[in-house]
SENUZA-614725 format. One record per residue (C-alpha): x, y, z. Coordinates in pm, 1 decimal. Example, Ala and Ser with C-alpha at 12.3 -4.5 7.8 and 13.67 -1.06 7.14 Angstrom:
2
+----------+----------+----------+
|       px |       py |       pz |
+----------+----------+----------+
|   1230.0 |   -450.0 |    780.0 |
|   1367.0 |   -106.0 |    714.0 |
+----------+----------+----------+
***
This chain:
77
+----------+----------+----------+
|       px |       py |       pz |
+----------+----------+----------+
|  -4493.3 |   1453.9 |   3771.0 |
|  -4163.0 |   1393.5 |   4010.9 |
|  -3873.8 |   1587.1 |   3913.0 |
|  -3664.3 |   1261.0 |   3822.5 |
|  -3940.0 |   1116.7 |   3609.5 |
|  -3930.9 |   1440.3 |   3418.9 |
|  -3545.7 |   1441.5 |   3375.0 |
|  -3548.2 |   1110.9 |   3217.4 |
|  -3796.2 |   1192.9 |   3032.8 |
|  -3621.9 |   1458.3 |   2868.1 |
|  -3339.7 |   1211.9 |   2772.7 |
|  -3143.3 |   1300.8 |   3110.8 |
|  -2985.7 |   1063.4 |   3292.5 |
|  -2918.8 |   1023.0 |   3681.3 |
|  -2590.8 |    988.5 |   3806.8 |
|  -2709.1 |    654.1 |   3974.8 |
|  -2807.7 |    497.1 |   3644.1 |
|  -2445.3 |    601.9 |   3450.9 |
|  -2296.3 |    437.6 |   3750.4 |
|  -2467.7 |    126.5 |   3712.2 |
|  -2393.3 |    112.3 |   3273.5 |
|  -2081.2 |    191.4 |   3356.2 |
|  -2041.6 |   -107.5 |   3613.1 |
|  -2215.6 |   -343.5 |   3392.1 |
|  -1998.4 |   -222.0 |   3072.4 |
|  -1720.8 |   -278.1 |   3308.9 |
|  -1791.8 |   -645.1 |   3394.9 |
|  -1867.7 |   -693.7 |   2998.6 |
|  -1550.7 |   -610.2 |   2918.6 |
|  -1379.5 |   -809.3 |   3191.7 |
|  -1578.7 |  -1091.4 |   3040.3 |
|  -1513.4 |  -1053.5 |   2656.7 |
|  -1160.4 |  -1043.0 |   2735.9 |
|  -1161.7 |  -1350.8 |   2943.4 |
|  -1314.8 |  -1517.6 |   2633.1 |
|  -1056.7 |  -1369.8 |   2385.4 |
|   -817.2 |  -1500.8 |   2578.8 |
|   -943.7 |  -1826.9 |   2627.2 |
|   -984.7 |  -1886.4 |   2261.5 |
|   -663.4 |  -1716.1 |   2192.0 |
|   -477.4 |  -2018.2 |   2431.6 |
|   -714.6 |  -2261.7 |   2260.9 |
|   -571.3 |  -2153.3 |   1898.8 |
|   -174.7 |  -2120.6 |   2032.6 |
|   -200.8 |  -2501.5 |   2193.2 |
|   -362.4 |  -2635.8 |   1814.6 |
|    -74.2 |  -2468.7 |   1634.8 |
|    186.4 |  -2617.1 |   1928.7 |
|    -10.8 |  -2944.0 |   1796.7 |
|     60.9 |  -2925.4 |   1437.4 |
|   -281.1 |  -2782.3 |   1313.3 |
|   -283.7 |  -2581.9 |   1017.4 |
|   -357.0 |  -2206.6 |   1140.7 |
|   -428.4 |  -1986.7 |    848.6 |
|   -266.9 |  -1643.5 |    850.0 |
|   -271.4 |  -1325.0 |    629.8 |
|     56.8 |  -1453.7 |    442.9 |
|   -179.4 |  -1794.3 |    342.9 |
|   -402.7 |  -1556.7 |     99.6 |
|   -412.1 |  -1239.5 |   -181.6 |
|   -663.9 |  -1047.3 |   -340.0 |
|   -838.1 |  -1243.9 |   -529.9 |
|   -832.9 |  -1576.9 |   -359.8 |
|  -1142.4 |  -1728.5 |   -281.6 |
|  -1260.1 |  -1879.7 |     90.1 |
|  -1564.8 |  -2062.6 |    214.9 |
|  -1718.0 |  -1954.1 |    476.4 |
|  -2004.5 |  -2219.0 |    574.4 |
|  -2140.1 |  -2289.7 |    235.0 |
|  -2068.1 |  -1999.0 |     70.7 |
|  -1775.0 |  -1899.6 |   -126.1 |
|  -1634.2 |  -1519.2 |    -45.7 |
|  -1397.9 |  -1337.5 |   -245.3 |
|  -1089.9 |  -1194.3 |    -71.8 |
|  -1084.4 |   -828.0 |   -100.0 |
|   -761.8 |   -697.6 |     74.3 |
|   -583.7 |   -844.6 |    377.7 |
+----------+----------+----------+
***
């Protein structure tokens, strides 16, 4: 058995492979924030057009929303 294939194995990683995770978590980042950003333009242009945005002021404990088709109680906001 090869040194390396021993290593991982044992749960030890190679410096190549936390180079590459960290590349790829890297570039999925990069990504999710392009997408949060893009939906965060997306809800600041509805409320520019008059759409109702709900916020944390719009419920309390208590209150009641639906999600779907089901009906979930508000907890805390």
């Amino acid at each position: 058995m090869s040194a390396a294939r021993a290593r991982r194995q044992a749960g030890e990683i190679t410096l190549e492979a936390l180079v590459e995770a960290i590349v790829r978590l890297h570039a999925d980042h990069a990504d999710l924030c392009d997408e949060i950003g893009h939906g965060e333009r997306i809800i600041e242009e509805a409320g520019a057009e008059g759409v109702k945005l709900w916020r944390p002021d719009d419920f309390m404990a208590g209150d009641f929303v639906r999600s779907g088709s089901r009906l979930l109680e508000v907890l805390r906001i």
